[in-house]
C-alpha positions as CSV (number, residue, x, y, z in Angstrom):
1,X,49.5,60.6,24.6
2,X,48.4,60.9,21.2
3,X,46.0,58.9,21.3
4,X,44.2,60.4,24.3
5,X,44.4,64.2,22.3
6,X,42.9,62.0,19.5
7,X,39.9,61.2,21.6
8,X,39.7,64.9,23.1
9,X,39.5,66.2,19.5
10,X,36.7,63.9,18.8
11,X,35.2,64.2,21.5
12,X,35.3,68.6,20.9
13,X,34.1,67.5,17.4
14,X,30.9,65.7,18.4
15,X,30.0,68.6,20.5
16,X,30.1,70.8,17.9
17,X,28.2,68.7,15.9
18,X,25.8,68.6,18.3
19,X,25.8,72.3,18.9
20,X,25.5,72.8,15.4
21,X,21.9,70.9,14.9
22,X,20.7,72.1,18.4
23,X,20.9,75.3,16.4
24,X,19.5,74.4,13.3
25,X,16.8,72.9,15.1
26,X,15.9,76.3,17.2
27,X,15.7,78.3,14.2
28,X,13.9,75.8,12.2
29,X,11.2,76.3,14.9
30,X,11.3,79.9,15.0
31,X,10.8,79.7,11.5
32,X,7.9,77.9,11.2
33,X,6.9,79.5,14.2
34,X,6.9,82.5,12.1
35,X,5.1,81.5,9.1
36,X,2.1,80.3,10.9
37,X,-0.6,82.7,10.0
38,X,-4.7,82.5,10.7
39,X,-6.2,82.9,7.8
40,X,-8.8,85.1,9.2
41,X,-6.6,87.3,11.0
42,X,-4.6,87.9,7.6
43,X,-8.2,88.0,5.4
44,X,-9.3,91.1,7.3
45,X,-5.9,93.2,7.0
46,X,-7.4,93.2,3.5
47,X,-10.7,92.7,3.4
48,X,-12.4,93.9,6.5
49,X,-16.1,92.1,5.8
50,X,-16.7,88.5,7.0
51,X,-18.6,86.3,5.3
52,X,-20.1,83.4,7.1
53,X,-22.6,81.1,6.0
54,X,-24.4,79.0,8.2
55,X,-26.5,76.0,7.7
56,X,-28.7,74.7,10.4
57,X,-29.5,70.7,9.4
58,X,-32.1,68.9,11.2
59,X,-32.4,65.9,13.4
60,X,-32.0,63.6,10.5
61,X,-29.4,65.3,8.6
62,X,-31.7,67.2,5.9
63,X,-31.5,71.0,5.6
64,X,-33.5,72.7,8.0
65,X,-32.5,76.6,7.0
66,X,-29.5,78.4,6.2
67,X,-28.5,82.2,6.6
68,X,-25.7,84.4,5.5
69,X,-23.7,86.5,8.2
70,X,-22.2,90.0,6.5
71,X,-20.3,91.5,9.3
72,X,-17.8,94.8,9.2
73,X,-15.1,94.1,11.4
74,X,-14.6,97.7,11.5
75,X,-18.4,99.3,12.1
76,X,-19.4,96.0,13.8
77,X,-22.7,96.1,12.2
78,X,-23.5,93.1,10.5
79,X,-26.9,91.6,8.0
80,X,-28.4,88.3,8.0
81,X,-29.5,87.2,4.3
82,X,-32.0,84.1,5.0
83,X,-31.9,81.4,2.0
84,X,-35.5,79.6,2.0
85,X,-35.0,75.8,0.9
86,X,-37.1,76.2,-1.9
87,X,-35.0,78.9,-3.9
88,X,-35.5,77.7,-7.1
89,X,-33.3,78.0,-10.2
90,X,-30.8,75.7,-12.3
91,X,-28.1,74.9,-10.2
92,X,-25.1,74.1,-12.0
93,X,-23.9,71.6,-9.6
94,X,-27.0,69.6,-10.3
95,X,-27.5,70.7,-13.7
96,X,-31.1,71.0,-13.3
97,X,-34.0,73.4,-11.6
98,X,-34.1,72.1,-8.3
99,X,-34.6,73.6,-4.6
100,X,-31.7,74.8,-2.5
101,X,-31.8,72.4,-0.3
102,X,-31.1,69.6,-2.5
103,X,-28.0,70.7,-3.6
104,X,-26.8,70.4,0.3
105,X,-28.5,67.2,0.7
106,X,-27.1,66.1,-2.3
107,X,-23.7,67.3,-2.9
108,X,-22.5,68.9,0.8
109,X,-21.5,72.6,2.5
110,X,-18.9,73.3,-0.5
111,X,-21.7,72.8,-3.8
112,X,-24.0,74.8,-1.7
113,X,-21.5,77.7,-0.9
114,X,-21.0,77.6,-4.4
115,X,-24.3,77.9,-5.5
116,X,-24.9,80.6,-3.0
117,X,-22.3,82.7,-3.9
118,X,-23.3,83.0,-7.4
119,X,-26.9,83.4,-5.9
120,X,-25.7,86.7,-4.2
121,X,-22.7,87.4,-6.6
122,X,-20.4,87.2,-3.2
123,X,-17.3,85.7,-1.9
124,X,-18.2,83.5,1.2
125,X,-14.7,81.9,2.4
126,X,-16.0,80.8,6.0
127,X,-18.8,77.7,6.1
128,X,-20.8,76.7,9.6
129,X,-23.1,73.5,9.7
130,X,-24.5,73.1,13.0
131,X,-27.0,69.9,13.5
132,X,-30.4,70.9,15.2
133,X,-29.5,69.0,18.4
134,X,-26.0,70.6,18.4
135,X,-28.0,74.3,18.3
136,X,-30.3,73.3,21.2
137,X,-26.9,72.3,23.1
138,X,-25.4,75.5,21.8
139,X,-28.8,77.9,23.5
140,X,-27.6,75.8,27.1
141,X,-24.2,77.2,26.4
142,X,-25.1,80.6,25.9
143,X,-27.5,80.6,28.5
144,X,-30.7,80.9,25.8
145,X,-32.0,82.5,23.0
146,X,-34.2,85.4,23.4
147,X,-37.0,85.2,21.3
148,X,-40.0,87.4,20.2
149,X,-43.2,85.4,20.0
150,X,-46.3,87.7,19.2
151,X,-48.7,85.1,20.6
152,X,-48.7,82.0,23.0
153,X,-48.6,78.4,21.3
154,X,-50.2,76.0,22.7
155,X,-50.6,73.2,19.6
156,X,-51.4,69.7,19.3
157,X,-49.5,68.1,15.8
158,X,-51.0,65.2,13.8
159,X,-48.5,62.9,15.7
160,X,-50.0,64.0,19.1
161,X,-47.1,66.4,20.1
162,X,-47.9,69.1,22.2
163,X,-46.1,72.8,21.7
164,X,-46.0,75.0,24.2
165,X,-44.4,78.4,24.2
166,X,-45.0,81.7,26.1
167,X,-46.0,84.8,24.2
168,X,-43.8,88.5,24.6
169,X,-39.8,88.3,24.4
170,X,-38.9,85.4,26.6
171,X,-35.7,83.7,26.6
172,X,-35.8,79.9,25.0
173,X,-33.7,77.1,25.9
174,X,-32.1,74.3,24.1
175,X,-34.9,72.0,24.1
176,X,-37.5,75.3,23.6
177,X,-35.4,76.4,20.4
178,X,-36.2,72.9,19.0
179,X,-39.8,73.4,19.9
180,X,-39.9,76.9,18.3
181,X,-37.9,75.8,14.7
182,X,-40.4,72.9,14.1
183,X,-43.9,73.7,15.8
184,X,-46.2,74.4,12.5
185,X,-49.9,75.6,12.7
186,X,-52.3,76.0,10.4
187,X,-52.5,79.5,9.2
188,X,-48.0,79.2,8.8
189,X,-47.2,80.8,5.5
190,X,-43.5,79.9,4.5
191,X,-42.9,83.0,5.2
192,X,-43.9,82.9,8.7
193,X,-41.6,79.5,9.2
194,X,-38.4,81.2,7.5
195,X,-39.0,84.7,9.8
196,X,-38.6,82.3,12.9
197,X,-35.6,80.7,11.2
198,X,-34.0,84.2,10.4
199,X,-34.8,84.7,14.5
200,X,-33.3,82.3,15.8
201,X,-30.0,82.6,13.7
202,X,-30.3,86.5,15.2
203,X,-30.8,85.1,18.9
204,X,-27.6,83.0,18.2
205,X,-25.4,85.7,17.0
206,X,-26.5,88.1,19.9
207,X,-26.3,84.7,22.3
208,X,-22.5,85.0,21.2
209,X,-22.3,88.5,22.0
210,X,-23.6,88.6,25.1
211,X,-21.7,86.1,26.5
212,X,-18.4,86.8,24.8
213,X,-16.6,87.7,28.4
214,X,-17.3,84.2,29.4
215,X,-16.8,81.6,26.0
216,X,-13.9,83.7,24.8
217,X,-11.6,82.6,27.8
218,X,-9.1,79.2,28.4
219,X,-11.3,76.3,27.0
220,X,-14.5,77.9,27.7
221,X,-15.2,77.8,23.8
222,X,-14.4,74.2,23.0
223,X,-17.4,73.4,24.5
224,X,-19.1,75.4,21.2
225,X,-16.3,74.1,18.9
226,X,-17.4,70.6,19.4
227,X,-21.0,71.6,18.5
228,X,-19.7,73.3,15.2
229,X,-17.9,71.9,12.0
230,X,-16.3,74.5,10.9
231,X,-14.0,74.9,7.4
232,X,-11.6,76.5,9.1
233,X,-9.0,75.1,12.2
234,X,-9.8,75.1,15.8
235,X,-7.7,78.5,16.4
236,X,-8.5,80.6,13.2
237,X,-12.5,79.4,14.3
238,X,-12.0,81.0,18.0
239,X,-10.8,84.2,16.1
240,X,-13.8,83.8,13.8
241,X,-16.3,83.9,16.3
242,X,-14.0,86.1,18.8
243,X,-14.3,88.6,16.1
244,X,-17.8,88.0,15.4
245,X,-19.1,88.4,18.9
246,X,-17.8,91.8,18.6
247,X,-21.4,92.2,17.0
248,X,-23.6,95.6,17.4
249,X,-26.9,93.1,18.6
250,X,-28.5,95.9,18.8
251,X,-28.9,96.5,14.6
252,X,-28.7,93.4,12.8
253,X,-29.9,93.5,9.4
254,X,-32.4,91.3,8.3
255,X,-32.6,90.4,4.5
256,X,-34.5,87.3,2.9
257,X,-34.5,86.1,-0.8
258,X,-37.8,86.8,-2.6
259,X,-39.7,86.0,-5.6
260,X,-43.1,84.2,-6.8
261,X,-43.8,80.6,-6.2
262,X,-43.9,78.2,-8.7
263,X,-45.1,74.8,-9.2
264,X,-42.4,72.3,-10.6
265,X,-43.0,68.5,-10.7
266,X,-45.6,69.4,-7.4
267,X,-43.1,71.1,-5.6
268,X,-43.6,75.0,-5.2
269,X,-40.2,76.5,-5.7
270,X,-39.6,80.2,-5.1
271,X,-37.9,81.8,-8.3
272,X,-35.8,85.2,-7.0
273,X,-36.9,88.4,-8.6
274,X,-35.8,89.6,-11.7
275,X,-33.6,86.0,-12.3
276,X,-31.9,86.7,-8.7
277,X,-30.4,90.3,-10.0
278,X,-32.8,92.3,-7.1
279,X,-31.1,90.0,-4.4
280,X,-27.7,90.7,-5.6
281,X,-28.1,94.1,-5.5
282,X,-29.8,94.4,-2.2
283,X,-26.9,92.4,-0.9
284,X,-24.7,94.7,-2.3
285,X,-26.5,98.1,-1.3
286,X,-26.6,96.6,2.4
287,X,-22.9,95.4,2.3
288,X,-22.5,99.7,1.5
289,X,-24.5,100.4,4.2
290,X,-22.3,98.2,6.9
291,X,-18.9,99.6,5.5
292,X,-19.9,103.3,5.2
293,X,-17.6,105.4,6.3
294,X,-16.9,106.1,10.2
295,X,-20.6,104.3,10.4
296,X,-22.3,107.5,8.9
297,X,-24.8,105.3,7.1
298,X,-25.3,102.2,9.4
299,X,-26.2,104.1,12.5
300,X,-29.8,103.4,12.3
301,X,-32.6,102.3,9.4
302,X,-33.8,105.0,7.4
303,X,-37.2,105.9,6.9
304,X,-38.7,106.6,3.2
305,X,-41.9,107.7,2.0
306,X,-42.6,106.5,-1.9
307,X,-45.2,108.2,-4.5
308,X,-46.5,107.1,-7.4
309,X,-46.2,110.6,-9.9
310,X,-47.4,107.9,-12.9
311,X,-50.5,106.2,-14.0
312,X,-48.9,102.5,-13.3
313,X,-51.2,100.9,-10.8
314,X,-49.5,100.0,-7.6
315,X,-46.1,101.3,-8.9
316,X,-45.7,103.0,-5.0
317,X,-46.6,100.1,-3.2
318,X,-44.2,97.4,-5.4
319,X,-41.5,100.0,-4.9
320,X,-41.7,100.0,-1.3
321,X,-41.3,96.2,-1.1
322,X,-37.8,96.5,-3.4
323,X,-36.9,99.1,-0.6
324,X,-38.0,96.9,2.2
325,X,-36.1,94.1,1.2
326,X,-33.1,96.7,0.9
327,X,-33.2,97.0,4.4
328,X,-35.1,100.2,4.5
329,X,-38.0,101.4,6.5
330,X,-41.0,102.4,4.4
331,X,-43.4,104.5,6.1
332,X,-45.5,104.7,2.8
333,X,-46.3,104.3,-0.2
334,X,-49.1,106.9,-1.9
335,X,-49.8,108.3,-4.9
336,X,-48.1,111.6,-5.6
337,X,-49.6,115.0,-6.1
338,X,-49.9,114.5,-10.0
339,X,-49.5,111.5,-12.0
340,X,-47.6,113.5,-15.0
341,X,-43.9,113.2,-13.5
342,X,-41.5,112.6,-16.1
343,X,-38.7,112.4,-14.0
344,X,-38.3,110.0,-10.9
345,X,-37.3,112.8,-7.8
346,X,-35.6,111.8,-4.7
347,X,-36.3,114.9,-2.1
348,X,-33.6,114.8,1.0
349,X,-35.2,116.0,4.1
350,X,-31.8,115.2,6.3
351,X,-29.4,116.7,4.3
352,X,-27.3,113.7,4.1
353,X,-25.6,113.3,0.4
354,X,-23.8,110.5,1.1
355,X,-27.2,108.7,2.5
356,X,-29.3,110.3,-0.3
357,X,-26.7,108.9,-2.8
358,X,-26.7,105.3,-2.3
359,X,-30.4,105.7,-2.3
360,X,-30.6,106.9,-5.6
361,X,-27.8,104.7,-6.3
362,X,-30.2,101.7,-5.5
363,X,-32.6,102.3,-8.6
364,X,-30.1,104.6,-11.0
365,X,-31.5,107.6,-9.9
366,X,-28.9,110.8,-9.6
367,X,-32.3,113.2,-9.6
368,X,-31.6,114.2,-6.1
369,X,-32.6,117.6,-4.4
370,X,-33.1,119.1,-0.6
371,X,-36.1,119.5,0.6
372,X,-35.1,123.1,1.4
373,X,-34.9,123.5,-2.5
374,X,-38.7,122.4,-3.2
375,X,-39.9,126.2,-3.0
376,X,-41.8,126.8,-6.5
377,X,-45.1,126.2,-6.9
378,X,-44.6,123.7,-9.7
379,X,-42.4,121.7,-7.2
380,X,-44.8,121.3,-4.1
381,X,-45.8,118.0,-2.7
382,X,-47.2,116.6,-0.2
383,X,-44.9,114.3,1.9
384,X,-44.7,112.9,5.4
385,X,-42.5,114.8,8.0
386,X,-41.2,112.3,9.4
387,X,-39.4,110.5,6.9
388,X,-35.6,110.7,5.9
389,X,-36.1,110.7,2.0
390,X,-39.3,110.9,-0.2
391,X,-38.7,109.2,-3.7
392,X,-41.7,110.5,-6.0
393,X,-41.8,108.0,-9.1
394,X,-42.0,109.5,-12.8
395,X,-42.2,108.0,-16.4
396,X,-39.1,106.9,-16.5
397,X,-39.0,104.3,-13.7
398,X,-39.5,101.1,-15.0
399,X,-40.3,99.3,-12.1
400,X,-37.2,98.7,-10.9
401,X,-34.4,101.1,-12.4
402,X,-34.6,104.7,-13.6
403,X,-34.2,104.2,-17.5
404,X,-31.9,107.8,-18.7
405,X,-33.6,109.3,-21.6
406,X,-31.8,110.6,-24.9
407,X,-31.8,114.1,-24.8
C-alpha cells in the first residue's frame, strides 16, 4: 500500500517537473520572440533617411559603377549620388592616391563604404552588390527598365560586336540593360558612360516601384533576394526594399561627384572639387531638401537665374554649375546690371523663406530680399520671370562662399 502511494507521488512529481520546463520553455520563446527586432524597422524610428549604397560589378567581378540611394521614409523622395570609378584621392584603406574602384576590387563592399562615407561625410549602414548578370536577371523580374536613349545605336565594337538599341524612352530588358551599360562609341565622354550608369540605377529603383504590388507578396521577392547580397538578413532586406519601393519615381534626385581630371602614373583620375568639401555639401543641402518639412521644399526642382554683379570672368556661369550639381535648375547665368555689387543679393520671387533660406544657406549668404521689396531705382535689375530665385553675385563671393566682411 505504501509502496503504490510511493509510486503515485512520483509519478505527480514527474509531472510537475515536466509541467514546470514545458513552461520555461514557452516563455523562453516568447522571450526571444520578443527581442527579435529588424534593424531597419528600429533605424528609422530614429532616423527616418535610408542610406543605401549600391555597387553594380561586372561580368568578371571588377567594378562596373556604384551609386548612393538617400531616401526619406517620410516624404518618399529620394537622390542618387553617382561615384565615377576614377574618384581620385588618398584612400586611407590603401594608403595611397588611387581610383575608387580599386579600393573595391582590392579590399571589398566594407573598405569601399568606408571610403565613401568620408567621401560624402555620411553614415551609409545598408550595402547592395549586384553582379551585371544578376541586374540583367533582375530587369526580367521587374518586367524591364525604361530607358531614355536620345538617339538609336546601331555600333560595331573592335571585337566585332554589334549594338543595337532603339532611340525615345523604350523599355530595356535583361539582356538590353547589358547592351546599354557596356556599348561605347567614339564621341563617349566619361561623362556620357556614368549618365547611363546613373540611369539605369534610376530605372531599377522605379522598376521596384512599379512592381511593388507584385514582388512584395509570399516568396515573390526571393526571386530578387537571390540576385542581391545584401549586409543585412533576408527579412530586414524585404523591409529594406518594401520600404524603398515606396519611392516618389516621379522626382529622383540625380547628383554625381565632380572635379578636374588628372593624370597619375597614366591613369586620368578625377579629383572632387575643393578636396571633396563641394560634394559634401551638396549631399548635405539635397539630404535638407528630401527631409523638409511636410515636403514644402522637395515638391519640385527649383529654378534660379545667377548674375555676375563683379568683374570675375565667368563668375555666373561657374556658379550655376555649383547649383546644378546641388540639384537645382539653372535657367541662367548672365552678367548683372552693374559689375560694382559689393554684396552678393538673393531676390525671392516665390515668397518662400524657408526655400530662399537653404539657398542662401548653400553659399553663406543671409542677403535675402522679396522681389516685391526691389522698388528703388538703385535696386533695379533685370531678371527672368520665370525663375524661383535670382542670386546677383557681388565682391564678396569668392567663388564658392560669401566671405562676411568686418564692419
Amino acid at each position: 500500500m505504501k509502496k503504490g502511494r510511493r509510486i503515485r507521488e512520483e509519478q505527480k512529481g514527474f509531472i510537475f517537473i515536466l509541467i514546470i520546463i514545458f513552461i520555461t520553455i514557452i516563455l523562453s520563446v516568447v522571450f526571444s520572440l520578443s527581442l527579435k527586432t529588424n534593424k531597419v524597422l528600429d533605424a528609422i524610428e530614429e532616423d527616418e533617411m535610408i542610406r543605401v549604397l549600391f555597387v553594380i560589378e561586372d561580368d568578371d567581378k571588377s567594378f562596373l559603377f556604384s551609386n548612393l540611394l538617400i531616401y526619406s521614409s517620410v516624404s518618399k523622395k529620394a537622390a542618387v549620388v553617382n561615384i565615377p570609378e576614377n574618384t581620385g584621392q588618398i584612400y586611407q584603406s590603401l594608403g595611397k592616391v588611387e581610383k575608387i574602384a580599386t579600393v573595391y576590387e582590392e579590399l571589398g563592399i566594407s573598405s569601399f563604404a568606408l571610403e565613401v562615407e568620408n567621401l560624402l561625410k555620411v553614415s551609409i549602414p545598408y550595402t547592395v552588390v549586384i553582379n551585371v548578370a544578376d541586374l540583367v536577371k533582375l530587369t526580367d523580374i521587374i518586367g524591364g527598365m525604361r530607358i531614355f536613349i536620345s538617339a538609336p545605336i546601331n555600333y560595331v565594337d573592335e571585337n566585332d560586336v554589334r549594338y543595337l538599341l532603339p532611340s525615345g524612352v523604350v523599355n530595356l530588358d535583361g539582356d538590353k540593360i547589358h547592351t546599354y551599360l557596356h556599348y561605347r562609341v567614339e564621341e563617349d565622354t566619361n561623362t556620357d558612360v556614368q549618365d547611363r550608369f546613373q540611369s539605369v540605377m534610376i530605372a531599377f529603383l522605379s522598376g521596384l516601384h512599379d512592381q511593388k504590388y507584385i514582388l512584395f507578396k509570399k516568396d515573390n521577392f526571393k526571386r530578387c533576394q537571390d540576385c542581391m547580397t545584401v549586409n543585412l538578413k533576408e527579412d530586414e532586406a524585404f523591409t529594406l526594399f518594401e520600404l524603398i519601393s515606396e519611392i516618389d519615381a516621379e522626382s529622383i534626385i540625380r547628383q554625381t561627384i565632380t572635379g578636374s581630371n588628372r593624370n597619375v602614373d597614366g591613369r586620368q583620375l578625377l579629383f572632387p572639387l575643393n578636396n571633396a568639401d563641394f560634394i559634401k555639401e551638396a549631399v548635405k543641402q539635397t539630404t535638407n531638401m528630401l527631409v523638409s518639412s511636410e515636403g514644402a521644399i522637395t515638391n519640385r526642382v527649383y529654378v534660379l537665374e545667377i548674375q555676375n554683379g563683379t568683374t570675375v570672368q565667368g563668375l555666373a556661369r561657374n556658379t550655376s554649375i555649383l547649383f546644378q550639381n546641388a540639384s537645382y535648375d539653372v535657367l541662367s547665368a548672365i552678367n548683372a546690371d552693374r559689375n560694382d555689387y559689393e554684396e552678393t543679393i538673393i531676390i525671392d520671387h516665390l515668397g518662400n523663406s524657408e526655400v530662399a533660406k537653404m539657398v542662401g544657406e548653400f553659399i553663406h549668404c543671409d542677403n535675402i530680399k522679396l522681389a516685391s521689396e526691389m522698388v528703388t531705382p538703385e535696386e533695379s535689375y533685370d531678371s527672368e520671370t520665370n525663375v524661383d530665385f535670382t542670386i546677383i553675385l557681388g565682391s564678396d563671393f569668392n567663388g564658392r562662399y560669401v566671405i562676411k566682411r568686418r564692419k
